[in-house]
C-alpha atoms as a printed R data frame, in Angstrom:
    type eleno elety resid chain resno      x      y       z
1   ATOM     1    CA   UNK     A     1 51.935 43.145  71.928
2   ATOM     2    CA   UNK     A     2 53.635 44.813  69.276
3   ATOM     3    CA   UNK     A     3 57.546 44.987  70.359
4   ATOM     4    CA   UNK     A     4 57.097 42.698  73.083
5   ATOM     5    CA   UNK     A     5 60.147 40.592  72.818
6   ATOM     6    CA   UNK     A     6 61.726 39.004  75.668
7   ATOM     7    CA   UNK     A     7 59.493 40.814  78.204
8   ATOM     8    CA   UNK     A     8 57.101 38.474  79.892
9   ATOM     9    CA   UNK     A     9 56.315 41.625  82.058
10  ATOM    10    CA   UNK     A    10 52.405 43.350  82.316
11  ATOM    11    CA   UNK     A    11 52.687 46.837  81.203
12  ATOM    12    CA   UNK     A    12 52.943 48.005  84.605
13  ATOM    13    CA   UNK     A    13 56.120 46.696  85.261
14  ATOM    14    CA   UNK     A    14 58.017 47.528  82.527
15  ATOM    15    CA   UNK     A    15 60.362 49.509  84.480
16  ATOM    16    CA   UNK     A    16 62.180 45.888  84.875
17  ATOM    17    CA   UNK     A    17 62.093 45.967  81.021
18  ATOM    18    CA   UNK     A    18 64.685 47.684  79.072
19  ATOM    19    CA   UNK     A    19 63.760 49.606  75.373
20  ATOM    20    CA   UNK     A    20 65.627 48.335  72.198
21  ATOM    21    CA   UNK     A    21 64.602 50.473  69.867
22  ATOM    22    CA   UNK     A    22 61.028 50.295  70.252
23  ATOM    23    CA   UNK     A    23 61.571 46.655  71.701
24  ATOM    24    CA   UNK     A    24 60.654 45.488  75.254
25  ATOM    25    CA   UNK     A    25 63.260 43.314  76.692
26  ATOM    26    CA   UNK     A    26 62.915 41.859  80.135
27  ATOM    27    CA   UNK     A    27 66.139 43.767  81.800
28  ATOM    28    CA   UNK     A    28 67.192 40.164  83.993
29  ATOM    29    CA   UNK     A    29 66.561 37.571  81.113
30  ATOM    30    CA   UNK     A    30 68.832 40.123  78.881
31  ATOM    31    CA   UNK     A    31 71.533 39.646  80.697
32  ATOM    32    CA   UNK     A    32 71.114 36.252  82.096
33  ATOM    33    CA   UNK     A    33 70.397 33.827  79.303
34  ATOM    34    CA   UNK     A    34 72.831 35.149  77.135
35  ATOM    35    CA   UNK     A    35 75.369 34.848  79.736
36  ATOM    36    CA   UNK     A    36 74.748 31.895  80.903
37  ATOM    37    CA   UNK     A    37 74.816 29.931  77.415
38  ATOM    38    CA   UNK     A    38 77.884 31.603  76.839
39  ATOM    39    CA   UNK     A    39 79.055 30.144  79.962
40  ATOM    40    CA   UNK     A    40 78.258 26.892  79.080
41  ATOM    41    CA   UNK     A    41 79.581 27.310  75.498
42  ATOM    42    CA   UNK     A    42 83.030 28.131  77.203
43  ATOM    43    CA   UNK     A    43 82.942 24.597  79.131
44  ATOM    44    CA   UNK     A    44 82.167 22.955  76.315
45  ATOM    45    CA   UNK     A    45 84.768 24.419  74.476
46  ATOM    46    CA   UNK     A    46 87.579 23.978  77.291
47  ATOM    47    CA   UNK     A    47 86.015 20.482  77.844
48  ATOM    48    CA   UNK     A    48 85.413 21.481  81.246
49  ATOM    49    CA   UNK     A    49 85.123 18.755  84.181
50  ATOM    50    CA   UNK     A    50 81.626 17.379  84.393
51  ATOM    51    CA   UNK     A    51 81.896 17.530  88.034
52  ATOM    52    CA   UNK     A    52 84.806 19.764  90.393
53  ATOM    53    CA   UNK     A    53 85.073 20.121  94.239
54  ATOM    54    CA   UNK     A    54 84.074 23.772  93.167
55  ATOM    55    CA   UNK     A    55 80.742 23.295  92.516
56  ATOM    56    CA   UNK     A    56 79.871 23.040  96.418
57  ATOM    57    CA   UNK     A    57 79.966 27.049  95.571
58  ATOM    58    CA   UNK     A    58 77.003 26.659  93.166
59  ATOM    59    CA   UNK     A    59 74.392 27.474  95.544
60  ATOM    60    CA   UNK     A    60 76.207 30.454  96.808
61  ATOM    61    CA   UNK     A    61 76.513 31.328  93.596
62  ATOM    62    CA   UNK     A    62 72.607 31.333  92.916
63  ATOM    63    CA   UNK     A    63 71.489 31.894  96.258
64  ATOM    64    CA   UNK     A    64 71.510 36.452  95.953
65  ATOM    65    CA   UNK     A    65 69.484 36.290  92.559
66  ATOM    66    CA   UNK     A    66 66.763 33.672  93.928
67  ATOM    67    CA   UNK     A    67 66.715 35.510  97.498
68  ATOM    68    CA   UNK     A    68 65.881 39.110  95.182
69  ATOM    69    CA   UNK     A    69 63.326 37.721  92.790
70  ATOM    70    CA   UNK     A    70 61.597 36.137  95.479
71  ATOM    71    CA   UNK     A    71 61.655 39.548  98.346
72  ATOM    72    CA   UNK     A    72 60.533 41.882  95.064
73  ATOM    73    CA   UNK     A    73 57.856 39.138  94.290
74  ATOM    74    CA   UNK     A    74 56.964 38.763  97.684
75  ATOM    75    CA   UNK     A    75 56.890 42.902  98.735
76  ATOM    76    CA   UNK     A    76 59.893 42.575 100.607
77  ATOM    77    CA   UNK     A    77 62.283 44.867  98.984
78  ATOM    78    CA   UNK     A    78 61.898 47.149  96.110
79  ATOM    79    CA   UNK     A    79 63.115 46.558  92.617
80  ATOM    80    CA   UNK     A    80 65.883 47.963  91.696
81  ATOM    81    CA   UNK     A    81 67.766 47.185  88.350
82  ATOM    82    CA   UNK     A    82 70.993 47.903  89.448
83  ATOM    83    CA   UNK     A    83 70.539 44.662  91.575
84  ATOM    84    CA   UNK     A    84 69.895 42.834  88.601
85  ATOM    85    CA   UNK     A    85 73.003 43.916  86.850
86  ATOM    86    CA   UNK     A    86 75.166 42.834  89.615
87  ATOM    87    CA   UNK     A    87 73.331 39.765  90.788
88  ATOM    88    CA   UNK     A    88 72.439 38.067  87.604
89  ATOM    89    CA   UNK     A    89 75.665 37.835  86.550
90  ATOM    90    CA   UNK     A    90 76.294 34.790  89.427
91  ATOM    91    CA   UNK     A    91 73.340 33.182  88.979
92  ATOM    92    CA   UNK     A    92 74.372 33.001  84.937
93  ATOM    93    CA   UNK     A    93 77.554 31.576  86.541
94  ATOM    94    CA   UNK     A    94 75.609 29.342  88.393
95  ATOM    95    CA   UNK     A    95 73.126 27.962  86.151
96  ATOM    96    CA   UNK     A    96 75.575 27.745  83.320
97  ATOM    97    CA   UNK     A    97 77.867 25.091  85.386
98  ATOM    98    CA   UNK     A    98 74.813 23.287  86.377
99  ATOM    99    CA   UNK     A    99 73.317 22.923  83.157
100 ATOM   100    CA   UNK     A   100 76.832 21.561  81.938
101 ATOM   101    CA   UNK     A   101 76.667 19.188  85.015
102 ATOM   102    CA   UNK     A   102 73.408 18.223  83.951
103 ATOM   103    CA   UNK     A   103 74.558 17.176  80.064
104 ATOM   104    CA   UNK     A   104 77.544 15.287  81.371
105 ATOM   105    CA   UNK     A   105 75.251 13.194  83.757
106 ATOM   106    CA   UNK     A   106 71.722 13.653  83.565
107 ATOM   107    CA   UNK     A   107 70.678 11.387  86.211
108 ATOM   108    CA   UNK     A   108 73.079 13.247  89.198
109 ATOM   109    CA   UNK     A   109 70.735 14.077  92.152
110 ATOM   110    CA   UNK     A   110 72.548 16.626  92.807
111 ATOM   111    CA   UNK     A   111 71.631 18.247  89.474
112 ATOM   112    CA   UNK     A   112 67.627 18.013  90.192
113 ATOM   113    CA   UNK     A   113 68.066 19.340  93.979
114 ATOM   114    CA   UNK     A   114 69.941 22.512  92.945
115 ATOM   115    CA   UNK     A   115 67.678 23.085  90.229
116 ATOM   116    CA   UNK     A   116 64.740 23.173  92.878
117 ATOM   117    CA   UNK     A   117 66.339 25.264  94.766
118 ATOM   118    CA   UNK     A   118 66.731 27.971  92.144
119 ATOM   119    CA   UNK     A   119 63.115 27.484  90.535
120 ATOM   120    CA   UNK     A   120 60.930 26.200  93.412
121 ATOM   121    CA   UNK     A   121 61.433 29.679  95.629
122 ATOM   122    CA   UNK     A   122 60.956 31.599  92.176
123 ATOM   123    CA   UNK     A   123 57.928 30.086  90.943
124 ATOM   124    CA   UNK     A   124 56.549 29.904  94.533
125 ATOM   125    CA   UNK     A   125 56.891 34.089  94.901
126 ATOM   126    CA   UNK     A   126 55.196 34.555  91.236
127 ATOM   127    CA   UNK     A   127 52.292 32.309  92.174
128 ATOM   128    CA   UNK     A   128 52.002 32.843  95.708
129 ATOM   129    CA   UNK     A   129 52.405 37.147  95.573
130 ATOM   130    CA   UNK     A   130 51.173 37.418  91.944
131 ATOM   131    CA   UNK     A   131 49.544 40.791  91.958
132 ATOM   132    CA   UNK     A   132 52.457 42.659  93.412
């Protein structure tokens, strides 16, 4: 376990890890959660509108990451990290507004419905196709 950072990854797929100087790092979650709080730092800061017409373009947003993670998970399609470089960078986009949507008003619907659709396809693939 020793240099096992932010990989959550067996040793047999570390080639979705990148090495820090000795440190795994999963390659997505380094360049999606800092990102995405950065994101939501910057709407915080601007004192962004809790909700905008826009943010019918939320699941479009998401929509390429979840539909990769879940055709590697399944078999589908091969990884490939230059998909994650250009992919996770919308659903950072993504999650970032909806987490902001989610402090401004907790109890929106809409909030908990677009948050399934990002995690329930996800966490379906890992359990479902868990040996690929």
């Amino acid at each position: 376990m020793r240099g096992l950072w932010l990989s959550h990854h067996h040793p047999e797929h570390h080639e979705r890890c990148v090495d820090l100087g000795g440190v795994v790092v999963c390659r997505r979650c380094l360049a999606l959660w800092p990102l995405t709080y950065g994101l939501l730092a910057a709407q915080i800061l601007v004192r962004a509108p809790g909700h905008s017409a826009l943010d019918v373009l939320l699941p479009l947003a998401m929509t390429p990451a979840v539909l990769d993670f879940v055709m590697v998970h399944t078999g589908l399609r091969a990884y490939d990290p230059r998909r994650i470089w250009l992919l996770t960078p919308l659903l950072a986009a993504g999650l970032a507004r909806l987490f902001f949507r989610y402090m401004v008003t907790p109890e929106d619907p809409v909030n908990w419905i677009l948050g399934a659709m990002v995690v329930g396809p996800c966490v379906w693939a890992m359990w479902r196709f868990q040996r690929r």
